[in-house]
C-alpha positions in Angstrom: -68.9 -116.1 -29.7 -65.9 -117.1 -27.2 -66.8 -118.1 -23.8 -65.1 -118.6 -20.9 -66.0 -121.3 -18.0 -65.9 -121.2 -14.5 -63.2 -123.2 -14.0 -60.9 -121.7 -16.8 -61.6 -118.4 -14.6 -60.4 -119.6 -11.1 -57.4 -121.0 -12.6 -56.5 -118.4 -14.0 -57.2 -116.4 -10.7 -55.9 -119.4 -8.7 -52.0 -118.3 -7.9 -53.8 -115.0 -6.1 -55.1 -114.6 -2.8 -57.3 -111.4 -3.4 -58.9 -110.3 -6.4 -60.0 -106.8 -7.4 -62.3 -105.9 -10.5 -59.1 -104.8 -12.4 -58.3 -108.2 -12.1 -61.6 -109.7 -13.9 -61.5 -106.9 -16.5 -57.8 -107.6 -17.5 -58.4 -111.6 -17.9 -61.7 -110.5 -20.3 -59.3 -107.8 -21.8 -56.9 -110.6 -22.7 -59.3 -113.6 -23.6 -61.7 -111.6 -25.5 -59.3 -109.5 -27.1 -61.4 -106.1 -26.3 -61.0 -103.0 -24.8 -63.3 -102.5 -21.3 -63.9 -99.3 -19.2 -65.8 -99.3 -16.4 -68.0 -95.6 -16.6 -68.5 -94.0 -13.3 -71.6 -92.6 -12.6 -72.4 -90.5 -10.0 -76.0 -90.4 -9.0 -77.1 -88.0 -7.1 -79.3 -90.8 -4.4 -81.0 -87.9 -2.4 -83.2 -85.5 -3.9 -82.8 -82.5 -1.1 -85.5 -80.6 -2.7 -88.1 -83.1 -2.6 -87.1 -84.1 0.9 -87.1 -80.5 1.8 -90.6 -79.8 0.4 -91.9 -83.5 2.0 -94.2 -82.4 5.1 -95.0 -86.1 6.2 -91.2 -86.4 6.4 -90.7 -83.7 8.4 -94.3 -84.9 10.7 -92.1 -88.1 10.9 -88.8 -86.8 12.1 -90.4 -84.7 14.9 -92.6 -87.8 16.1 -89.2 -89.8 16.3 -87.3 -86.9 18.1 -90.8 -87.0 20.8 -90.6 -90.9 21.3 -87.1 -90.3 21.9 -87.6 -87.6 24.8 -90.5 -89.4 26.2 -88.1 -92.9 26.4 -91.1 -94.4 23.8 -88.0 -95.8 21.7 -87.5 -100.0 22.3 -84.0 -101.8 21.7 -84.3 -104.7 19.6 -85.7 -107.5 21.8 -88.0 -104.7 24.0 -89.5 -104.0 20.5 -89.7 -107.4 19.3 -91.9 -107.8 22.8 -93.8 -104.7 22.3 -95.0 -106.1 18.7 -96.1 -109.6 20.4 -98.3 -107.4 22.7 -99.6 -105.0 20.3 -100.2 -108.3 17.3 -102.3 -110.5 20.0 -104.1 -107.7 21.5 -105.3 -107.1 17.6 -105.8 -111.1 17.2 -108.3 -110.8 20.6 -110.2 -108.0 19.2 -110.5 -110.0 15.7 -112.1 -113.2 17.2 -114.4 -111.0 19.4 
């Protein structure tokens, strides 16, 4: 089996100043003396029917849009705060 080692890649990829994958495959193409294809797959990430068919998703969704109207929705540090509060409030009640 041929190999190839770090530094024999970078020199060869030395003289450039941006890479793209085409790049890699044609020095593997040409070191290796093989043939590569890169096989595009196209997944399908949301399953609309199961999201559509999800009731605790949609319970979820029309929680959020009611904290939004009633201004119960924190930027970052105001929830960060809100957390504290709610995590040493629980801590009291543990040690009671």
């Amino acid at each position: 089996m041929k190999y190839i080692t770090p530094n024999q890649l970078f020199d060869k990829f030395k003289h450039k100043e941006m890479l793209d994958i085409s790049d890699l495959i044609q020095v593997i193409e040409d070191e290796f003396d093989v043939n590569v294809w890169i096989e595009e797959q196209i997944v399908d990430s949301l399953d609309i029917k199961s999201l559509a068919e999800d009731a605790n998703l949609f319970h979820q969704i029309q929680q959020s849009r009611d904290d939004r109207k009633s201004d119960r929705v924190f930027e970052q540090q105001a929830g960060l705060d809100y957390l504290r509060k709610k995590t040493e409030v629980f801590e009291r009640e543990q040690k009671v």
